[in-house]
C-alpha positions in Angstrom: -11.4 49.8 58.0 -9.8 53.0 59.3 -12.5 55.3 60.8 -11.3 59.0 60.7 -13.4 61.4 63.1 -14.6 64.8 61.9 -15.4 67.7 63.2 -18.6 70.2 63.1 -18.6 73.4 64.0 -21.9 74.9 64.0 -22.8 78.4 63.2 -26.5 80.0 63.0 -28.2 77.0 62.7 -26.2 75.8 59.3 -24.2 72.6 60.3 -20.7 72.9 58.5 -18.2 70.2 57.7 -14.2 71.0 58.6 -13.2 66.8 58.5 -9.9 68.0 56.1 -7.8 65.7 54.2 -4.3 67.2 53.6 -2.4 64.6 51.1 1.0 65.1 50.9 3.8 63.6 48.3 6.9 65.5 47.8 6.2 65.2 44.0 7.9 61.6 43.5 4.5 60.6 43.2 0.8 61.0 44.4 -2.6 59.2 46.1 -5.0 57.9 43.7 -8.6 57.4 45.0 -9.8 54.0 43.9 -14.1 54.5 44.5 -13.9 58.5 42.9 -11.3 57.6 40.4 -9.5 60.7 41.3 -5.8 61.7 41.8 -4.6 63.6 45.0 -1.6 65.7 44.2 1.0 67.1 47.3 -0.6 69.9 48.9 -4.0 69.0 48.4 -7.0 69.2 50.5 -10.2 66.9 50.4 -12.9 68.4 52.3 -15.2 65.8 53.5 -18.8 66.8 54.5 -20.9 63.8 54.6 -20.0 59.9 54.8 -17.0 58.7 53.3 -15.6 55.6 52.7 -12.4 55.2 50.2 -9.7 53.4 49.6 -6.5 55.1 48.5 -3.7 54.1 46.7 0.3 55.4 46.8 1.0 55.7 43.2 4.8 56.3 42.3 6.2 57.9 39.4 8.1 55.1 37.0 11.3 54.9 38.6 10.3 55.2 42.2 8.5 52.8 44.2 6.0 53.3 47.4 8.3 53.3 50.8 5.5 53.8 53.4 2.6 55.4 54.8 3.2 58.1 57.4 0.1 59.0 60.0 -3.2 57.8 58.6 -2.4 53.8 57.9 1.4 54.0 59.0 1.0 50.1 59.6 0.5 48.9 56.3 1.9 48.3 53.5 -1.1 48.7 50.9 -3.8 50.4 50.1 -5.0 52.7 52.7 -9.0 52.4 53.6 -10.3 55.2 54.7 -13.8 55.6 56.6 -15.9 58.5 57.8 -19.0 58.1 60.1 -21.8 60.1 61.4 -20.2 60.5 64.8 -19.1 64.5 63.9 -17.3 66.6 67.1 -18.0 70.0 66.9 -14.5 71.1 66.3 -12.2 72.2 63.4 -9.4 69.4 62.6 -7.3 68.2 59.6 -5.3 64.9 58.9 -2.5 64.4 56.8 -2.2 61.5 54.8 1.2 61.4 53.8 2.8 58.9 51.2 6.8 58.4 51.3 8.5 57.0 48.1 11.8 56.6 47.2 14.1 56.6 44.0 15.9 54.1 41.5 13.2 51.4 41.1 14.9 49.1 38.0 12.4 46.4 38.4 11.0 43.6 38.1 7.6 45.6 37.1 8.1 46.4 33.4 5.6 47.7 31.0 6.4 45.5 27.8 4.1 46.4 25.1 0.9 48.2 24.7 -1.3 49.6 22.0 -2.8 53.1 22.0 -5.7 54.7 20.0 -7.0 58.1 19.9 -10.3 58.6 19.4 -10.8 62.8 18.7 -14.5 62.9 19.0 -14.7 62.1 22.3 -11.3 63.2 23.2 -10.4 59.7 24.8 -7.2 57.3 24.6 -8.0 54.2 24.5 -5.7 51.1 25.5 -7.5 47.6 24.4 -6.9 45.3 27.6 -5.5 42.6 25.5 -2.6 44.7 23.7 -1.1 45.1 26.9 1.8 42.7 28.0 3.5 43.4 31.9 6.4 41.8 33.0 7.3 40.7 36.8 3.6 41.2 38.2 1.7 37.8 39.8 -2.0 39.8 38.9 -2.5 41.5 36.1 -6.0 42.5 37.2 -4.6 44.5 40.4 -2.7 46.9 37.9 -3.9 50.6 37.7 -3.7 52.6 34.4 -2.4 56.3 34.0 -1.6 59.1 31.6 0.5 61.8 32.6 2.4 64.7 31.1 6.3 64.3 31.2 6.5 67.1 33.6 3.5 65.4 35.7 1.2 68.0 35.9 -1.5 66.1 34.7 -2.4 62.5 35.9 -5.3 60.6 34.5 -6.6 57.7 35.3 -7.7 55.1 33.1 -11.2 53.2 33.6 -11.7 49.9 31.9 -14.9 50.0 30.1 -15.5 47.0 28.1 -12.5 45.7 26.7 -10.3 49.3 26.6 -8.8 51.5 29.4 -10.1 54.7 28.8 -8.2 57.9 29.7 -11.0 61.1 28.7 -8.7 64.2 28.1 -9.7 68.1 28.7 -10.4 70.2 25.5 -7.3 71.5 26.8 -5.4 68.9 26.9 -2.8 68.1 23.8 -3.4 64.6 23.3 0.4 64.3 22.2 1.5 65.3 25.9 0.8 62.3 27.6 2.4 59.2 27.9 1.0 55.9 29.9 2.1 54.2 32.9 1.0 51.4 35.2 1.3 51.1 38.9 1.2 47.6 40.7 2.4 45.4 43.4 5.6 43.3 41.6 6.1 39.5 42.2 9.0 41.1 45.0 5.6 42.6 47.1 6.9 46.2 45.8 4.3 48.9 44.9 6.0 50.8 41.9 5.0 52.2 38.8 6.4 51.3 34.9 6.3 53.2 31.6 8.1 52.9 28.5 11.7 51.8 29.7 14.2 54.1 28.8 17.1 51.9 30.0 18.9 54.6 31.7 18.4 52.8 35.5 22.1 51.6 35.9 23.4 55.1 34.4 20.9 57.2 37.0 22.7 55.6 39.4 25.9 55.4 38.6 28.6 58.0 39.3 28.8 60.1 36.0 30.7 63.8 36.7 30.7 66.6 34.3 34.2 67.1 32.4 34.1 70.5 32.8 32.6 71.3 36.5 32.4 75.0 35.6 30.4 74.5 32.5 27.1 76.5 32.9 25.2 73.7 32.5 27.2 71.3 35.0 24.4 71.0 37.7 21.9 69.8 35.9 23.9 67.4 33.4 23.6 64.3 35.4 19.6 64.1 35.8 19.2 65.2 32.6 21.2 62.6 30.5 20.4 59.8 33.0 16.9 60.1 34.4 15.0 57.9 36.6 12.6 57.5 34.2 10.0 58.9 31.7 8.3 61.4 33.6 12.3 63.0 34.9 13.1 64.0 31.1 14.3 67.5 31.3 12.6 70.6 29.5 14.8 72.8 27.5 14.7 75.4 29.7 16.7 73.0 31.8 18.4 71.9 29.1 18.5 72.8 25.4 19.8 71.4 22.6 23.6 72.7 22.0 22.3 74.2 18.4 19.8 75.9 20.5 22.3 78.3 22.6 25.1 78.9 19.4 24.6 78.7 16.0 28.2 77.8 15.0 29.6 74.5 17.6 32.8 74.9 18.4 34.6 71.8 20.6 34.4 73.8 23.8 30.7 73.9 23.3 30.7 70.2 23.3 32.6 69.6 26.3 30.8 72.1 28.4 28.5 69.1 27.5 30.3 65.9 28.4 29.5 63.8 31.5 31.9 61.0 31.8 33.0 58.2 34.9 36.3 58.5 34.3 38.1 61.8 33.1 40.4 60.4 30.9 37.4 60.0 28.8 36.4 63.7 27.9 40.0 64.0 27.3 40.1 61.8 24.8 36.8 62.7 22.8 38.0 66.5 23.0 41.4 65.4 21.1 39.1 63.7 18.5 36.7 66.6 18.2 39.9 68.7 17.3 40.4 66.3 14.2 37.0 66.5 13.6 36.2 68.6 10.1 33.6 71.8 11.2 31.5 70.1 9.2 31.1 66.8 11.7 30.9 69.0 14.9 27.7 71.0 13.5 25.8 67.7 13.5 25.7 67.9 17.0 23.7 70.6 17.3 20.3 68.6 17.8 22.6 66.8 20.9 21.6 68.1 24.6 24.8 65.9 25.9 27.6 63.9 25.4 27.3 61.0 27.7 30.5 58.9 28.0 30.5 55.4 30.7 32.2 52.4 31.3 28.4 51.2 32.0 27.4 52.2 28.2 27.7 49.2 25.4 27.2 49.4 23.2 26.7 53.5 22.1 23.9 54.3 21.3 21.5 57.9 20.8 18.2 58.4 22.6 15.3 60.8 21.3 14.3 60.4 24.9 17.0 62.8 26.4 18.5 64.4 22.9 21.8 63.0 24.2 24.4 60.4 22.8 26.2 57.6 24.8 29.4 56.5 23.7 31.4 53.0 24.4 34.8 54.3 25.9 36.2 50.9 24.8 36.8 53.4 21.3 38.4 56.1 22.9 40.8 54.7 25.3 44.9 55.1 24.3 47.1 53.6 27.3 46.5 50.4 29.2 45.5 52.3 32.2 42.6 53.4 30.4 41.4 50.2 28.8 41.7 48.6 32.3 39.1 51.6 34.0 36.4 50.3 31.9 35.2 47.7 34.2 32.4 45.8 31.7 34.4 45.2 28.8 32.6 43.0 26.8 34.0 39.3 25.4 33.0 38.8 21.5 35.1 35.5 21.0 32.2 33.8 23.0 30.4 31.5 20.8 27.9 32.8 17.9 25.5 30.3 17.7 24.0 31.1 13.8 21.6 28.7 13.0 22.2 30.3 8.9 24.1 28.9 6.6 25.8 32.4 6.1 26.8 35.8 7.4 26.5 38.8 6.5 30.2 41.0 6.6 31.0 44.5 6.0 34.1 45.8 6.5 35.6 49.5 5.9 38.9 49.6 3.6 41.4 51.8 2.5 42.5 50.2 -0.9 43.0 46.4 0.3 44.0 47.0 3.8 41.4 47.7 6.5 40.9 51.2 7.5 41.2 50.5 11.4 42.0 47.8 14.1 38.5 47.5 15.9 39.4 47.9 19.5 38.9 44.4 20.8 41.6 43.6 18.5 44.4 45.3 19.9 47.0 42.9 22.6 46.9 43.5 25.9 49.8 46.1 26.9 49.7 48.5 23.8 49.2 51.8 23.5 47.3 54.0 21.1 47.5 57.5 19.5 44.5 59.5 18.4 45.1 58.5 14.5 44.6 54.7 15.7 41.2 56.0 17.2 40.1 58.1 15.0 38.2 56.8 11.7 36.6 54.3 14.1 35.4 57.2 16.5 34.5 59.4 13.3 32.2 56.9 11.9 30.6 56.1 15.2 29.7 59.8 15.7 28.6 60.2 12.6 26.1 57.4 12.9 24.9 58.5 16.1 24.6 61.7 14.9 22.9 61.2 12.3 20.1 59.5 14.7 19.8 62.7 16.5 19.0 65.5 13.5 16.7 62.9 12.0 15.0 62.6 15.6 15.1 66.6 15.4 16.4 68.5 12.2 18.0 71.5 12.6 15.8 73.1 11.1 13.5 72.2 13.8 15.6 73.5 16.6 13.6 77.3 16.8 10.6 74.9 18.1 12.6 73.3 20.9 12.0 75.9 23.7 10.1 75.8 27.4 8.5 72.9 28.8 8.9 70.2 26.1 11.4 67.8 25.8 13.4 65.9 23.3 10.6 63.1 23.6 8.1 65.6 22.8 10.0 67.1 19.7 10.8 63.1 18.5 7.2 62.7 18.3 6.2 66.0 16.8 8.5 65.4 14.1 8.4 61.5 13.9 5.6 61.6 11.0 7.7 63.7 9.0 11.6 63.6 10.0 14.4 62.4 7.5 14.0 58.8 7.6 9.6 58.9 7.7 10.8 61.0 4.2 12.5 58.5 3.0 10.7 55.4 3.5 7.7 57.0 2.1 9.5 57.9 -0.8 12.2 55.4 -1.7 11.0 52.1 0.8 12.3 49.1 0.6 10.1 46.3 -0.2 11.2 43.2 0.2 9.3 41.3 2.8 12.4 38.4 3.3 15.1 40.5 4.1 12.9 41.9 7.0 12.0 38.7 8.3 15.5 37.5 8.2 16.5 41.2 10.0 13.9 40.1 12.8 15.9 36.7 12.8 19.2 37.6 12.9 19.3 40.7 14.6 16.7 40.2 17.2 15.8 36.8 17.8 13.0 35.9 16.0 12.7 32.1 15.3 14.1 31.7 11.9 11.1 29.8 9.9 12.5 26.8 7.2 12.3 29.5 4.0 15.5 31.4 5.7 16.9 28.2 7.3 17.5 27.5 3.8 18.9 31.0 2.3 22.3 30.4 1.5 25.3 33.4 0.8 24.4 33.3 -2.6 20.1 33.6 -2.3 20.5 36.5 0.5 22.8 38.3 -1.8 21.0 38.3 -5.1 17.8 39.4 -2.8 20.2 42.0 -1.1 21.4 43.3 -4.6 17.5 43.7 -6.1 17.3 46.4 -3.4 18.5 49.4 -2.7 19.6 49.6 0.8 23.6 49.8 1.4 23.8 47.6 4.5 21.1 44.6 6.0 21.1 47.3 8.9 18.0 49.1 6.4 16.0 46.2 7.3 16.0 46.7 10.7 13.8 50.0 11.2 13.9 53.3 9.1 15.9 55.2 11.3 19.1 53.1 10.5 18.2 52.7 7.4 18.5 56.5 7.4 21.7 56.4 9.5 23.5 54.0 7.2 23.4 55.6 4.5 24.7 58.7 6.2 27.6 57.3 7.6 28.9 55.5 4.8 28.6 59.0 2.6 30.5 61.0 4.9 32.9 58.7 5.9 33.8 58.2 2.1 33.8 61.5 1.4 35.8 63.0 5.2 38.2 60.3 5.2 38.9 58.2 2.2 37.5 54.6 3.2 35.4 52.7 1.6 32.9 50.1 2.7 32.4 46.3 2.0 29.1 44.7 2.2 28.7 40.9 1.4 27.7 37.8 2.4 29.7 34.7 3.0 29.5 31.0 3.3 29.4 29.5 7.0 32.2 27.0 6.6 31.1 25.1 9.8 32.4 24.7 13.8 33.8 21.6 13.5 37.0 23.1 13.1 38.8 26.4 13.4 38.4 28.5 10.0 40.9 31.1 8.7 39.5 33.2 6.2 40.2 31.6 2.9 37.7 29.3 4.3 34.3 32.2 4.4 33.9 32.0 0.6 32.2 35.3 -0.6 29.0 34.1 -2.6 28.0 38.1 -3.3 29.5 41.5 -2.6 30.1 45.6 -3.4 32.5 48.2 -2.6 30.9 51.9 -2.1 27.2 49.8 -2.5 26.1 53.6 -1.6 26.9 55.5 -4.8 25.0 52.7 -6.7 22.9 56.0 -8.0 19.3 54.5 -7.1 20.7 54.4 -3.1 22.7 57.7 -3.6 19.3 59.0 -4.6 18.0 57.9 -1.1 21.3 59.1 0.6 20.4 63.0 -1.1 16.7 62.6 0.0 17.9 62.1 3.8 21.2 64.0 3.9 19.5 67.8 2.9 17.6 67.6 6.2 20.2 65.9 8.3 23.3 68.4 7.3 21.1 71.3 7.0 22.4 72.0 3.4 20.6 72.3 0.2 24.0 71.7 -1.4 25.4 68.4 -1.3 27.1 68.6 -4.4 30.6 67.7 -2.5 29.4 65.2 -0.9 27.6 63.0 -3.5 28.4 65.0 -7.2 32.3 63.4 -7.4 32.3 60.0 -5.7 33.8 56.1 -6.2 31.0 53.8 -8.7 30.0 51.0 -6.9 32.2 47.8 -7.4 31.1 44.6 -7.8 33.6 41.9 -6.2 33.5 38.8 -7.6 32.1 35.6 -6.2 33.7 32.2 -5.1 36.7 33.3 -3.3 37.8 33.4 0.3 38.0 37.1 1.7 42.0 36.7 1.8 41.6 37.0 -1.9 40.1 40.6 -1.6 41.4 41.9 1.7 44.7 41.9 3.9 43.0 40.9 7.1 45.1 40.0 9.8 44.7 36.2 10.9 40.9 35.2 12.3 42.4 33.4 15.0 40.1 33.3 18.2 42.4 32.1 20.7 43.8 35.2 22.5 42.5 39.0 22.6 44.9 40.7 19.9 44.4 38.9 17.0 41.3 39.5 14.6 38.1 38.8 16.1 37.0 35.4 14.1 33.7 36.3 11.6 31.0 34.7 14.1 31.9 37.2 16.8 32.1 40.1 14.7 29.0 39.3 13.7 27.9 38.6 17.1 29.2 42.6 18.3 27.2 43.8 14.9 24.1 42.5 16.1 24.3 43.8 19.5 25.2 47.3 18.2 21.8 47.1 15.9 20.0 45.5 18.4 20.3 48.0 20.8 19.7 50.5 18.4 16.4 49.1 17.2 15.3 48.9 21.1 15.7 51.9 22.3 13.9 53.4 19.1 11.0 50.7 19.2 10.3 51.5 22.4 9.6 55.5 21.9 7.9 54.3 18.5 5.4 52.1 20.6 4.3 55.7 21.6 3.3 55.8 17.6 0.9 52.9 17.7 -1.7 55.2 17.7 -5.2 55.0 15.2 -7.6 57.2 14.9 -11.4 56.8 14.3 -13.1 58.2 11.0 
């Protein structure tokens, strides 16, 4: 035990107390008082007046961890104990208990799952001990539990009473501010902290440069789009959503956006955005950045930051280019489907497919922008799409001051687009879920979808009224898919295939006439139950009452028929997986599918997790 001596001064007979304890932080983080349960910000003071014995703790913020103690307890690396006695001198004197932290913790410590109730009576979240599920920690019970606001102004801590961590909120307090962490020694001997994992630790640290370095908005881009974690998400008075500042986007007002590794890459995207209808660039008005990385894949949009992150692998043209981005992933590897199926979809221009997906071109080539277009037109709008149903435009007069894009994605998440639409129009059926969970995600298949062949998956598929297996995945891309496969219809003339095949087995290499189509539909969308759902979500997402042009003059649904091999229906080029250059065989393209939706569905659940909230009656 640490014993710090005070000092009395006494004046007319009244003994006063000046033993001063001056914490200090630098903001990264702060001292938590284990015995008082209290939290010890930089620059304050604890006046001590009587006997005192405490044991602190250096709490960082998720994405930091605790360097070292400086002064008081600058030999250890733990928790600092801290003990006053009755010995007083009579002189004034102050200590400074200093805790050092430093930046771009990405683990082991991970907060993996949690459940969260409000209870408004007595203003108290409540976190049942056995919801919660920590990864890369050998104690669970030397974990400490926090709330904070994103901008960290409030901390509280959490007590365990009975079988719930309790976290009792001001009358002041919003309880919609504040988010939960944990702070803990890893299985490494690291102190750090962990919150919901925004998966933006290799981008925070990688070297990302703003395409235009005179944009108005250049400084700040960086730590915006790629924070260290929750509590670094930047307000919009840092940064505000592009529709925020202008009410008509134009390009320039994208790129003044766009932080990239390489600057061939905002090159690029700006000679797509010029192909672009006005119609496509207004979406990205509920967009605070354009994030573009030979770290990103696959792209994806985060409520988190308001910002999208796009897979160069789609933009590059030259050789040069394609070589710069350093990660580029390998589909041929082997898809190990346990099903004795797979789902295909495939956009067309009469028989022909509408583009050559970019792991398909040979080594050597070269591109133009047409090549990349319809490819990077239907990826935007997708993404897009993601962001006004996180926030709607007409949401966007809300977005000002000290809240961020998190705190406008759960404002709105009750009753955005795709909460609209499932409450409305959802789709029912329980199998298709399970086998999303399955394919998509992992989830041990059980012996009912080990059995599902092309045929039972199809007439399930067909009783619904989702365009793509994608629905079954979450809401959101339900919402998205729909979307995408309107407008790109309607902008560019392609049309979609959904349908499932037969797996014709591994034992030897299949060309297509051998993936027998057992069920299928061209423009599944304008079946007119789903273009129903697609109006529902599409008024709120375009910010148009009118969507006569899009969904008043548009291709019927076409039913292909079953029992022949997809060379019957389609001109696709030889599904030959021996060399890059030829057409990715159906198990990988399957395989890149499910880590696009897959990533998708994480980074939403994981800001949904915040939504697993109940309240009492």
């Amino acid at each position: 035990m640490r014993w710090v001596r005070c000092f009395l001064l006494v004046i007319a007979g009244t003994a006063l107390a000046s033993c001063r304890l001056a914490f200090e932080t630098q903001g990264t983080g702060f001292i938590y008082a284990e015995t008082a349960a209290q939290v010890y910000r930089n620059g304050r003071v604890l006046e001590i007046n009587e006997d005192f014995d405490e044991r602190f703790h250096a709490i960082p913020f998720p994405g930091r961890q605790f360097a070292r103690w400086h002064f008081l307890c600058a030999n250890t690396y733990a928790a600092c104990p801290l003990q006053v006695g009755q010995n007083l001198w009579a002189r004034d004197q102050q200590f400074p208990l200093r805790a050092e932290f430093t930046d771009h913790y990405a683990g082991p410590l991970k907060l993996v799952d949690f459940d969260l109730w409000w209870y408004p009576q007595s203003r108290e979240w409540r976190m049942p001990a056995n919801s919660v599920a920590i990864a890369g920690i050998p104690d669970l019970d030397e974990a400490r539990f926090f709330m904070a606001t994103i901008d960290r102004k409030r901390v509280i801590p959490g007590t365990l009473r009975g079988g719930d961590y309790v976290f009792p909120l001001a009358r002041s307090d919003d309880p919609d501010d504040f988010w939960p962490f944990i702070s803990a020694r890893d299985r490494d001997g690291l102190i750090a902290s962990a919150s919901i994992d925004l998966r933006f630790q290799e981008l925070a640290a990688a070297e990302l440069h703003p395409y235009n370095s005179t944009s108005r908005w250049a400084e700040v881009l960086h730590d915006c789009a790629a924070p260290q974690g929750l509590f670094d998400l930047c307000n919009f008075d840092t940064l505000p959503f592009i529709g925020g500042t202008t009410d008509t986007l134009a390009v320039t007002d994208i790129m003044q956006r766009t932080l990239v590794s390489h600057a061939w890459m905002g090159k690029r995207l700006r000679e797509v955005l010029l192909e672009l209808p006005p119609e496509l660039l207004q979406m990205f008005r509920s967009v605070t950045s354009v994030v573009i990385s030979s770290e990103i894949r696959p792209s994806f949009y985060s409520p988190a930051t308001g910002a999208i992150y796009l897979d160069p692998d789609d933009l590059w043209l030259t050789p040069t280019e394609r070589r710069s981005i350093s990660s580029e992933p390998d589909y041929r590897e082997e898809y190990g489907s346990v099903f004795r199926f797979f789902p295909f979809w495939l956009y067309v221009e009469g028989r022909t497919e509408a583009w050559i997906p970019s792991a398909e071109w040979p080594d050597g080539v070269e591109r133009s922008v047409a090549d990349i277009l319809r490819p990077m037109a239907t990826l935007l709008i997708h993404e897009l799409t993601h962001a006004n149903d996180s926030v709607p435009a007409a949401q966007l007069v809300h977005t000002t001051g000290n809240a961020t894009p998190l705190d406008m994605f759960s404002r709105v998440y009750d009753f955005s687009p795709s909460a609209q639409l499932a409450a409305t129009y959802p789709l029912a059926s329980a199998l298709l879920y399970e086998l999303a969970d399955s394919l998509y995600y992992g989830a041990a298949p059980g012996s009912n979808l080990l059995q599902l062949t092309a045929r039972d998956v199809g007439l399930e598929f067909g009783s619904e009224y989702a365009n793509d297996l994608y629905a079954f995945s979450s809401r959101a891309e339900d919402t998205a898919m729909l979307v995408e496969e309107v407008l790109s219809n309607h902008f560019f003339g392609i049309e979609r295939i959904v349908a499932f095949v037969d797996d014709p087995g591994s034992d030897y290499r299949p060309t297509c006439d051998d993936y027998t189509l057992r069920w299928g539909r061209r423009n599944r969308v304008f079946d007119p139950a789903i273009k129903q759902r697609a109006r529902l979500v599409m008024a709120d997402i375009l910010d148009d009452s009118d969507l006569s042009a899009y969904l008043d003059d548009t291709p019927a649904q076409q039913a292909l028929t079953a029992g022949q091999g997809l060379c019957d229906y389609f001109d696709l080029r030889t599904f030959d997986s021996a060399s890059r250059g030829q057409s990715l065989p159906l198990p990988q393209r399957v395989a890149r599918q499910r880590e696009q939706v897959s990533h998708h569905r994480n980074i939403q659940q994981v800001l949904e997790g915040r939504h697993k909230v109940h309240s009492e009656q």
